[in-house]
TORPAFI-523386 format. One line per 4 residues: number of its first residue (from 1); their letters; for each residue x negated, y, z of C-alpha. Coordinates in steps of 0.1 Angstrom, whole numbers, plus 5000, padded with zeros to 4 digits. Layout:
BEGIN
NUM	A	X/Y/Z; ...
# end
This chain:
BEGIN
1	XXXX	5752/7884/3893; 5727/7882/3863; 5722/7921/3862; 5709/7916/3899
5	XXXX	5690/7885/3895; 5672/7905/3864; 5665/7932/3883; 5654/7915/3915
9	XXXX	5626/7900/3887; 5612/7932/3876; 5608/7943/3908; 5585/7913/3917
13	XXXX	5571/7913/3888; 5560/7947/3892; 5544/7939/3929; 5526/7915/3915
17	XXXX	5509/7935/3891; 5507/7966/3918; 5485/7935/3939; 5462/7928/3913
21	XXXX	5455/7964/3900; 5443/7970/3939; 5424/7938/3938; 5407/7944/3907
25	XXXX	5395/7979/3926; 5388/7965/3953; 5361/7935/3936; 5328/7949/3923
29	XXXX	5329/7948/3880; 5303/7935/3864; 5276/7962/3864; 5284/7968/3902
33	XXXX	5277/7931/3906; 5244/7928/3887; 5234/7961/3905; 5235/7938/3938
37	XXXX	5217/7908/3920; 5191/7936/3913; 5187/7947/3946; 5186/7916/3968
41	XXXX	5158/7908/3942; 5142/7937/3950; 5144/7954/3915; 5162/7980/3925
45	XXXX	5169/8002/3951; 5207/8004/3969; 5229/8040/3965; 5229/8062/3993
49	XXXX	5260/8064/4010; 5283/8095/3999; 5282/8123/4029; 5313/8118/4049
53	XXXX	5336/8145/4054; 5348/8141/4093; 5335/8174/4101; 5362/8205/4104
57	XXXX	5363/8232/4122; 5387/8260/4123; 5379/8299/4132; 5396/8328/4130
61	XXXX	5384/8359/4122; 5377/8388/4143; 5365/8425/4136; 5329/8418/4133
65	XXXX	5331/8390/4108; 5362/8405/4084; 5357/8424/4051; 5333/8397/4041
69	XXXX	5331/8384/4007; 5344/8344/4013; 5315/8329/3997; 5288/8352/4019
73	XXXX	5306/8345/4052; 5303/8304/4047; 5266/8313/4036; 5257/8330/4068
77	XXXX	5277/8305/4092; 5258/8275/4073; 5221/8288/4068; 5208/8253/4061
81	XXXX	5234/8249/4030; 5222/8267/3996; 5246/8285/3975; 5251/8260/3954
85	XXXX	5266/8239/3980; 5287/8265/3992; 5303/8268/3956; 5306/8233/3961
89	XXXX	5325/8237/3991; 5349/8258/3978; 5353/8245/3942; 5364/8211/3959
93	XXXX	5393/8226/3983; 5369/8221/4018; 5373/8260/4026; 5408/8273/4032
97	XXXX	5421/8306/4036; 5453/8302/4061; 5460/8271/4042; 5453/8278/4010
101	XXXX	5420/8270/3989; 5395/8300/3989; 5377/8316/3962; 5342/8329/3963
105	XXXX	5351/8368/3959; 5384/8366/3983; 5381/8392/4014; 5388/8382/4050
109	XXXX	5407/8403/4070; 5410/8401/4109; 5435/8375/4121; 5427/8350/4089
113	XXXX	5422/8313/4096; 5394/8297/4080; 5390/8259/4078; 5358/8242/4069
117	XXXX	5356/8204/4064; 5314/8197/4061; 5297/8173/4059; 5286/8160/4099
121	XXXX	5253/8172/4099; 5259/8210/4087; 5291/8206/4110; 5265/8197/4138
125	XXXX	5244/8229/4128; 5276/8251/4129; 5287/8240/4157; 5251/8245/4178
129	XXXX	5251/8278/4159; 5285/8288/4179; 5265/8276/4208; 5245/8310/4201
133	XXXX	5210/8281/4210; 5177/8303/4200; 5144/8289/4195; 5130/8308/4222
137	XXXX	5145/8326/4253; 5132/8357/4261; 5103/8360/4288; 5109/8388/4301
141	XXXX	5144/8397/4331; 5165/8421/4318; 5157/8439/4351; 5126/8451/4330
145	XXXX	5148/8468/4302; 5161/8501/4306; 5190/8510/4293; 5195/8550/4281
149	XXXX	5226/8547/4263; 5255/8521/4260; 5289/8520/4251; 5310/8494/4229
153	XXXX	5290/8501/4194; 5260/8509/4203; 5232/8507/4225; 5199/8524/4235
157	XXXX	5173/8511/4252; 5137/8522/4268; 5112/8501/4250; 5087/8494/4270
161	XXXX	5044/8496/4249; 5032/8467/4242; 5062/8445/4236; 5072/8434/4205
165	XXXX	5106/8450/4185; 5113/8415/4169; 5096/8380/4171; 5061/8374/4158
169	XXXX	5039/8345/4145; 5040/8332/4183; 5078/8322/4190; 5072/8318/4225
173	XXXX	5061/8360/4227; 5090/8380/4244; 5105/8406/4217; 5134/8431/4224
177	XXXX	5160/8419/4208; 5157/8386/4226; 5159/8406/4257; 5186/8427/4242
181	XXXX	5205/8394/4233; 5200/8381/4268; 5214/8418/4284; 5244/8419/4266
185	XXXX	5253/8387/4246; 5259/8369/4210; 5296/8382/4212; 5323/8361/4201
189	XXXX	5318/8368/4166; 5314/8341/4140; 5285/8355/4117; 5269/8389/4135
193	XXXX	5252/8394/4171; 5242/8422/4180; 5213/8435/4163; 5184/8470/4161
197	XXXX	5189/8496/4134; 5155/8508/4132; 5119/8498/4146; 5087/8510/4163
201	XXXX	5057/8499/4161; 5043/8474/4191; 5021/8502/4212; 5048/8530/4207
205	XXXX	5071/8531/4235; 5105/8550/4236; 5143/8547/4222; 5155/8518/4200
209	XXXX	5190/8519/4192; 5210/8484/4188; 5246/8479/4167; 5265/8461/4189
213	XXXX	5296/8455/4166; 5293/8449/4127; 5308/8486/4123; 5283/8502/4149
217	XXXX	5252/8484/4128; 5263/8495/4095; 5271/8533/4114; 5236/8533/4124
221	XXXX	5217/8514/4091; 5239/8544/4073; 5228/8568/4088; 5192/8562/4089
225	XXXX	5191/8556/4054; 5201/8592/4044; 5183/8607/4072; 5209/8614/4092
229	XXXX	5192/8608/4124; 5169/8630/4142; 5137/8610/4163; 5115/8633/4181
233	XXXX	5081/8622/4191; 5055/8633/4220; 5019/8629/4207; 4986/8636/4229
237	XXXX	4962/8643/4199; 4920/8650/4202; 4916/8686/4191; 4943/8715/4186
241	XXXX	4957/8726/4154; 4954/8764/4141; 4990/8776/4144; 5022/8759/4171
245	XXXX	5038/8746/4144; 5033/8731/4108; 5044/8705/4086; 5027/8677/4067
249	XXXX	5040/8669/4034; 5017/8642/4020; 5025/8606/4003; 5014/8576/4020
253	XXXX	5008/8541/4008; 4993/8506/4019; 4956/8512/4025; 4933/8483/3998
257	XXXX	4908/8483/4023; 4927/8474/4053; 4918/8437/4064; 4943/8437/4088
261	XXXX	4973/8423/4061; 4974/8461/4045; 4993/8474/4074; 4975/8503/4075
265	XXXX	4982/8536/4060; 4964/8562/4044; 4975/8595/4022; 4972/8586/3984
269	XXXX	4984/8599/3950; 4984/8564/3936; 5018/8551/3921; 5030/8532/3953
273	XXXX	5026/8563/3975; 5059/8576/3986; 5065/8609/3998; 5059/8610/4039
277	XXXX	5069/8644/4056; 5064/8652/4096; 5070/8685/4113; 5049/8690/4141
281	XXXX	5055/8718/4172; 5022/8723/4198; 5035/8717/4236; 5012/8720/4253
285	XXXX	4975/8726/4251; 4948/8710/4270; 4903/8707/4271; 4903/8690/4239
289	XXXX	4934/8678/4233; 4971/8691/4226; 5005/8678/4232; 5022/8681/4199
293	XXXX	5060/8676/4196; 5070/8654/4159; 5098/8651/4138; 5093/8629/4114
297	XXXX	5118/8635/4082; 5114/8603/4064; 5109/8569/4078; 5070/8554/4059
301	XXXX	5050/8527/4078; 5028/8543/4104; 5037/8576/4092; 5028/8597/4123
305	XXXX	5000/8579/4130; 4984/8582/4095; 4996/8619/4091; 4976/8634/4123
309	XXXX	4948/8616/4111; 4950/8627/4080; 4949/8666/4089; 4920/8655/4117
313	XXXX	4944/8654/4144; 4942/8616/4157; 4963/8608/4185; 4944/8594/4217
317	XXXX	4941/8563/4225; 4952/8548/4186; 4931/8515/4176; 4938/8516/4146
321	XXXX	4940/8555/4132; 4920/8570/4163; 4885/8577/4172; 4866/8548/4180
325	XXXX	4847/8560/4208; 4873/8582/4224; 4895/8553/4222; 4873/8535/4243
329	XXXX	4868/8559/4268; 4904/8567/4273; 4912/8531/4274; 4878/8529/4307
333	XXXX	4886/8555/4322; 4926/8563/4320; 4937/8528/4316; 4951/8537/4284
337	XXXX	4957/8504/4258; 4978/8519/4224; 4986/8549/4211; 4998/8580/4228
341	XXXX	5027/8580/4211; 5064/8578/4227; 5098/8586/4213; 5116/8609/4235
345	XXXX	5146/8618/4220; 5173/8610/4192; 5204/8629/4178; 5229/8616/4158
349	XXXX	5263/8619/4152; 5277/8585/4165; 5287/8557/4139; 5320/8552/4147
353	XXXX	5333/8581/4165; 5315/8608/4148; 5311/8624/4178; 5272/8640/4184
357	XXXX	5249/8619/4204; 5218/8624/4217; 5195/8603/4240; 5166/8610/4257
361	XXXX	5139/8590/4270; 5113/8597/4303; 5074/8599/4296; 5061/8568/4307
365	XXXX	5037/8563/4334; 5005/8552/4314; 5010/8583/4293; 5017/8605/4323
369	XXXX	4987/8598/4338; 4969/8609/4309; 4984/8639/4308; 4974/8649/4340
373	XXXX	4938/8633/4335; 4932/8662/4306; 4946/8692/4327; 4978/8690/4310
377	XXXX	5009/8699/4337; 5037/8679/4338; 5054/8678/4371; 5093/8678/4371
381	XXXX	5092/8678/4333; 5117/8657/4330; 5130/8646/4294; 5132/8684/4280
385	X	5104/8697/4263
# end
């Protein structure tokens, strides 16, 4: 008929102009083509490809990685992208919450899918990161670690003098929390491993304690921040103190002097002091020396170290806040290479339980020795003092 003829017309007619409207997309317009006269003559420089989009990868969240902010879990699972990207990310659609586009402030909860389409190289990154591939494996066996304390939250461990808490300049040097990582794993978390709560310095030996879930970590950084912990200290010191038991209240800051990077402290009234406070119990008493129990209530840099000093109390065997000269005789004739300085014992209530928890560690050997080398009797000791 000549409605169906008509019709049949307008519907090729339409095709046909369907076919040129993808041909005219498909053919470089004039700038495009001058662009490439420009650049075969050298005058110009071709575009960069746009970043393909083939990478995706889908995780779902566990315990340690929810009640993250959207936006600051992508950050941490893609350290090599800057914020800016992130927003990026997630302003174009590439970051779904169980299906639906994300937004930067949205919380994730356990059981939520997140899918992340990247482009390959940051997918490359994640994906080594899942790996759990460090720079540098620890050089030490986890034979070598002892473990005081461990359940599923948290963990306490022995460290041993002389090794450092976390890497230094020199990747290749073993720290503890490699060795930790090696003992007990990355987990299958997403964004957290496990990780220390506190530190020590390198010649100090004694009890580090470890989160090993995100709700143990934050348990134990909590708690440390308002002084809820209790670290007790053993300290040989070179001469004996009037009374058994005192307590040093004096500021500490960074000492100007110090050519060492300011790590050293010293007591000072200047406007960066901050209040330092140690309580100190005598032990035991020796020829020239004491064994001094301390408590320190706040948390400075150095703090016990730079307080004996301060109130002419060194400890033996310190390079940095000791006696020169004893230091080098203790270190000839005792074998004795850092600080006497060791910490014993802990007490807390634990982070997730709330139940009280208290670990103690042995007197090493090197220290021991010591001891017995300035008439000071330790046999069968133990860990209570």
């Amino acid at each position: 008929s000549a409605f169906s003829s008509r019709r049949d017309s307008h519907m090729v007619a339409r095709r046909v102009r369907e076919a040129a409207r993808i041909l005219a997309r498909a053919s470089p317009g004039p700038r495009a083509r001058s662009r490439e006269r420009r650049c075969a003559a050298g005058m110009a420089r071709p575009r960069p490809a746009p970043a393909t989009v083939r990478g995706v990868r889908t995780l779902e969240i566990g315990p340690d990685d929810a009640g993250q902010r959207v936006d600051r879990f992508a950050r941490k699972l893609l350290p090599s992208a800057t914020l800016g990207h992130v927003f990026k990310l997630l302003r174009k659609g590439r970051i779904r919450v169980n299906g639906r586009r994300a937004k930067p402030d949205q919380r994730l909860a356990v059981g939520d899918t997140v899918v992340l389409r990247m482009p390959d190289d940051q997918a490359q990154d994640l994906a080594e990161r899942r790996r759990g591939r460090r720079s540098a494996p620890a050089a030490r066996s986890r034979e070598a670690l002892s473990v005081l304390y461990r359940d599923a939250d948290v963990l306490a461990v022995d460290k041993p003098p002389m090794l450092l808490v976390q890497p230094g300049d020199d990747a290749r040097e073993p720290s503890l929390d490699r060795m930790v990582l090696d003992l007990v794993g990355e987990g299958e978390a997403h964004t957290f491993h496990p990780a220390l709560a506190h530190r020590i310095d390198r010649g100090t030996s004694g009890i580090v304690l470890f989160g090993l879930t995100a709700a143990g970590l934050r348990g134990l950084t909590e708690a440390f921040r308002r002084r809820q912990v209790t670290k007790r200290y053993l300290a040989l010191v070179h001469g004996a103190p009037d009374e058994d038991e005192l307590t040093i209240d004096l500021p500490l800051a960074r000492d100007p002097s110090d050519e060492r990077r300011g790590k050293r402290m010293k007591v000072s009234r200047g406007p960066d002091a901050r209040r330092a406070i140690s309580e100190v119990r005598v032990l035991r008493r020796g020829t020239g020396v004491t064994l001094l129990e301390v408590r320190p209530r706040t948390g400075r840099t150095h703090q016990i170290r730079a307080h004996l000093r301060a109130v002419r109390l060194p400890i033996v065997g310190d390079p940095t806040y000791g006696i020169p000269d004893e230091t080098a005789r203790v270190r000839d004739e005792a074998g004795l290479w850092r600080q006497f300085l060791h910490a014993f014992r802990v007490e807390l209530a634990h982070p997730v339980t709330g139940r009280p928890l208290t670990v103690t560690a042995p007197l090493p050997d090197d220290l021991r020795r010591v001891l017995v080398g300035a008439g000071i009797d330790v046999a069968g000791q133990g860990t209570q003092w």
